[in-house]
Residue frames relative to the residue before (quaternion, step in Angstrom):
aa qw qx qy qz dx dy dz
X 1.0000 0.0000 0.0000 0.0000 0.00 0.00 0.00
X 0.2530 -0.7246 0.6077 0.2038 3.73 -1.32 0.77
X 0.5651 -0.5289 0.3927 0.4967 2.87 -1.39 0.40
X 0.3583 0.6358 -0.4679 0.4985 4.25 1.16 -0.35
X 0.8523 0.2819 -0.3085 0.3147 3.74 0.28 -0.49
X 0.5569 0.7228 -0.0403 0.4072 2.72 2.07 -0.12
X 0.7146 0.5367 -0.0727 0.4427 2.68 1.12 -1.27
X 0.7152 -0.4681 0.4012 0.3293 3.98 -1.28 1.13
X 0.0059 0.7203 -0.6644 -0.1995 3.71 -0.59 0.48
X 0.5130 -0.5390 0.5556 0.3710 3.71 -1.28 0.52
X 0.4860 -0.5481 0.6263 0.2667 3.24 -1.53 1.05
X 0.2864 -0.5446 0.7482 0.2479 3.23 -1.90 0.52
X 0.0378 -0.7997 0.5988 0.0209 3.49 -0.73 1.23
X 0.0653 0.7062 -0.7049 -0.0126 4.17 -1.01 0.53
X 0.4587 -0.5935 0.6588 -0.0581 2.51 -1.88 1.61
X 0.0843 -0.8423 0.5200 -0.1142 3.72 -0.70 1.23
X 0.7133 0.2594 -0.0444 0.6495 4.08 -0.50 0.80
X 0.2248 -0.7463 0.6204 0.0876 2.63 -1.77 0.19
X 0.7693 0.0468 -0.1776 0.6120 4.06 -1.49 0.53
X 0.9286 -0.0071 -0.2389 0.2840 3.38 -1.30 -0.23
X 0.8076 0.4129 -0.0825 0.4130 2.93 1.60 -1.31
X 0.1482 0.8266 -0.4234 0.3398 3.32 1.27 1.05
X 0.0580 -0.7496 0.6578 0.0445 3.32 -0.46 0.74
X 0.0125 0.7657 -0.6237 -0.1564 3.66 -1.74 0.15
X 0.3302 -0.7436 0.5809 -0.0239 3.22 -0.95 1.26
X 0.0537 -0.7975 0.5897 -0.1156 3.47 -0.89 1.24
X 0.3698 -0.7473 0.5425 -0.1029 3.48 -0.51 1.58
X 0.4362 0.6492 -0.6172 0.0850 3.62 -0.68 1.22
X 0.4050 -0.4825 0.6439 0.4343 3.62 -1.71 0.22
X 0.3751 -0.6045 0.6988 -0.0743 2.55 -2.26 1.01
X 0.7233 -0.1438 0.3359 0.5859 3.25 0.91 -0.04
X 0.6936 -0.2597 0.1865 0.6455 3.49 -0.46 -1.30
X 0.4784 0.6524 -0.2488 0.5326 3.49 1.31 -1.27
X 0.1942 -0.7073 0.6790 0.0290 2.73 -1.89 0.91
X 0.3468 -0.7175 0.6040 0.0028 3.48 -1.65 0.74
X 0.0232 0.8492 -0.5182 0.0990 3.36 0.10 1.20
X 0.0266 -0.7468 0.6549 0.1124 4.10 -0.43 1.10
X 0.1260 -0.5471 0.8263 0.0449 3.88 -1.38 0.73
X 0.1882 0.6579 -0.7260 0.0687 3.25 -1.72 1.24
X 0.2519 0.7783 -0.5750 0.0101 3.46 -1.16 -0.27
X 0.6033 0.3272 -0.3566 0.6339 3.67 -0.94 0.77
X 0.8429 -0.0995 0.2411 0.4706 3.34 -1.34 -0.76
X 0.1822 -0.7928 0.5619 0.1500 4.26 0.28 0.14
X 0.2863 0.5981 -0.6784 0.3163 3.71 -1.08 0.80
X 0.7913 -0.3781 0.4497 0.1693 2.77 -2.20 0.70
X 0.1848 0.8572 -0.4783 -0.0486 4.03 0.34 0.12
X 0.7954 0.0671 0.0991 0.5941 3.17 1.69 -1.28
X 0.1267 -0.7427 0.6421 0.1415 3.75 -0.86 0.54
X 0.1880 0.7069 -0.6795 -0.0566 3.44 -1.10 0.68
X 0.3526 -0.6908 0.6079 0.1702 3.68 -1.57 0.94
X 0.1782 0.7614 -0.6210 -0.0541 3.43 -1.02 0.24
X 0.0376 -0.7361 0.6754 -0.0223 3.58 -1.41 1.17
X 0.7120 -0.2724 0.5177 0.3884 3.60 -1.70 0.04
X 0.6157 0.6675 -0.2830 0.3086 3.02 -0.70 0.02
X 0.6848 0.3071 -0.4194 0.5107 3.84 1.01 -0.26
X 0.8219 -0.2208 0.3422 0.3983 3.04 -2.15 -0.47
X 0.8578 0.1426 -0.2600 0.4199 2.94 -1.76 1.11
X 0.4885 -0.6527 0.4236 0.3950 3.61 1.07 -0.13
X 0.5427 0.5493 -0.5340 0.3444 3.49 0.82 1.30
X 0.8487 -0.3461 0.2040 0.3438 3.65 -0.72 0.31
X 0.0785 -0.8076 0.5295 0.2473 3.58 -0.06 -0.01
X 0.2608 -0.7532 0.5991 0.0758 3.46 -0.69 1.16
X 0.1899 0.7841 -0.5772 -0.1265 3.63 -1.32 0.67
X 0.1284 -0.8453 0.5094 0.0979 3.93 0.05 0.91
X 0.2410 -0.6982 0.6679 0.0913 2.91 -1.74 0.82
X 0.0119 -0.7615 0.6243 0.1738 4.00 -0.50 0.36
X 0.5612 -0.4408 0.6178 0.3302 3.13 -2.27 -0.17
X 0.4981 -0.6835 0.3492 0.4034 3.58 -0.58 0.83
X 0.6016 0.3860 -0.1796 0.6759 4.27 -0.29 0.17
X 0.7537 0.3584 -0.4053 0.3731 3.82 0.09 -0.15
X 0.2888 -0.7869 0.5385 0.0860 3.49 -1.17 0.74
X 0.3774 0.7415 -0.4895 0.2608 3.59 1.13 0.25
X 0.2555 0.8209 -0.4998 0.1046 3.88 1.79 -0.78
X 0.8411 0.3192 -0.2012 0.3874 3.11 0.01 -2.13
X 0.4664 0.5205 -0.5606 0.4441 4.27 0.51 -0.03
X 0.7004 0.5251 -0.2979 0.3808 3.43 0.40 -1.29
X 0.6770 0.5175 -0.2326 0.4688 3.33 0.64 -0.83
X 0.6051 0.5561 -0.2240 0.5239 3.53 0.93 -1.15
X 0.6789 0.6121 -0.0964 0.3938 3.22 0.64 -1.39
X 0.7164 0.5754 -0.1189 0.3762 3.20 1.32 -0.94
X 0.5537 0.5044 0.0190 0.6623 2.70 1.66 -2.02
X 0.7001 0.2041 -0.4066 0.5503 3.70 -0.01 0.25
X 0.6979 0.5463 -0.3197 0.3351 3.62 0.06 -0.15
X 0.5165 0.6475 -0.1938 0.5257 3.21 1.71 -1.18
X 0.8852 0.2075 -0.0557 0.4127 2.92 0.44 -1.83
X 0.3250 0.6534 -0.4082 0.5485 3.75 1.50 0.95
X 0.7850 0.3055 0.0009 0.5389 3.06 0.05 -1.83
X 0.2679 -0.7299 0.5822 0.2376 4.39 0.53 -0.35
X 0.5999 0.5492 -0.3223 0.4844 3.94 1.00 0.44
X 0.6380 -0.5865 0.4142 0.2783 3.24 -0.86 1.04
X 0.0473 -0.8635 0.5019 -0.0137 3.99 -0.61 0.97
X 0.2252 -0.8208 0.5161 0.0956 3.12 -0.51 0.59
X 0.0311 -0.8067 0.5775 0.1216 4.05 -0.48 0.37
X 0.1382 0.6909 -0.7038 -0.0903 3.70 -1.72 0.27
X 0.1230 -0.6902 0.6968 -0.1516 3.16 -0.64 1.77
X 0.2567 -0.6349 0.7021 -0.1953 2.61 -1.68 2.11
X 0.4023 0.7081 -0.5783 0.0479 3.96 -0.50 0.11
X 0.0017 -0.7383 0.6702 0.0763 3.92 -0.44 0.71
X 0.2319 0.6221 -0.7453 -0.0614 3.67 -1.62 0.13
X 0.5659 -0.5838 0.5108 0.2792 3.14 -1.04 1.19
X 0.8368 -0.0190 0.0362 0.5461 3.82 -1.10 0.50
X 0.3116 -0.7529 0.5605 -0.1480 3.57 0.16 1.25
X 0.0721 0.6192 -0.7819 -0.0081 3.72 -0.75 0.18
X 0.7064 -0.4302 0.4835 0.2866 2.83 -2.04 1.11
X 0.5915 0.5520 -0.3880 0.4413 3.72 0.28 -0.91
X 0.7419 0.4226 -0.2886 0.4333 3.78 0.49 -1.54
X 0.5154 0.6729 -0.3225 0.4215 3.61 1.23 -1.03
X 0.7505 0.3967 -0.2269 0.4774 3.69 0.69 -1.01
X 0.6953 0.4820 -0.3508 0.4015 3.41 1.02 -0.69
X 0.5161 0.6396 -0.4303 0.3734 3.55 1.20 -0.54
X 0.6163 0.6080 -0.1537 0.4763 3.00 1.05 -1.84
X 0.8373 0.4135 -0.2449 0.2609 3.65 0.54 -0.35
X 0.4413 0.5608 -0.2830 0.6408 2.57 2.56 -1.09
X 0.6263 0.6407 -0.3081 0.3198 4.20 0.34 -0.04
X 0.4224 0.7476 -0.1078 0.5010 2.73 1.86 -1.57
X 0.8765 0.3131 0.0332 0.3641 2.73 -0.11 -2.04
X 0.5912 0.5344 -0.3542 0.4893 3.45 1.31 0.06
X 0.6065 0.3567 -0.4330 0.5635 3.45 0.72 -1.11
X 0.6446 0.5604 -0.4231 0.3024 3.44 -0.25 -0.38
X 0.7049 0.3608 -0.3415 0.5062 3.38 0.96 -0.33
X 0.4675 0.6970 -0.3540 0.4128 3.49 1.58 -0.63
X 0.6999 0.5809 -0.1673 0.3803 3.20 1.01 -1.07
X 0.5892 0.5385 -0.3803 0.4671 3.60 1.33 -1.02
X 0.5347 0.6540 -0.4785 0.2397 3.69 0.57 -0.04
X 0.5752 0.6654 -0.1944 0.4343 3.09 1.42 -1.65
């Protein structure tokens, strides 16, 4: 082993939105596999979702894990499944977003500023 095989790779991090509804996203290899955190507001652990090659029809297989009371599931999941299937490498997500007293309005913008990141995450692949 080299230290090249060894060695920390810098995350590829993007910033999305603005004030409340800002979201950051943080990009690392794992090995082959990837590790993808999404936080914003208050950051924490809300939801875990895996995704790998490997289901039916040749689309991703997606398995999530939440914090009870936490709604971050379906990013995580999303999040997964587009990356997987971009990047052909097992991904992993942990999406965190708190804002105190949400409004529907702020709820969509998160959700879009997320969107709109993995999506650029993806143009690497």
């Amino acid at each position: 082993m080299t230290h090249e095989d060894i060695r920390d790779k810098t995350p590829q991090i993007i910033q999305a939105g603005t004030g409340r509804t800002s979201v950051r996203l943080e990009l690392r290899e794992f090995g082959r596999d990837l590790i993808l955190h999404i936080g914003g507001g208050a950051v924490h652990a809300g939801a875990v979702a895996v995704s790998h090659s490997g289901g039916l029809g040749g689309e991703p297989a997606t398995e999530l894990i939440t914090t009870p009371g936490h709604k971050e599931g379906p990013l995580a999941r999303e999040a997964a499944r587009t990356l997987a299937a971009a990047s052909g490498r097992t991904c992993v997500v942990v999406a965190g977003i708190h804002l105190d007293d949400a409004t529907g309005e702020e709820i969509d913008a998160v959700v879009a500023n997320v969107t709109r990141a993995v999506e650029a995450l993806t143009a690497d692949f």
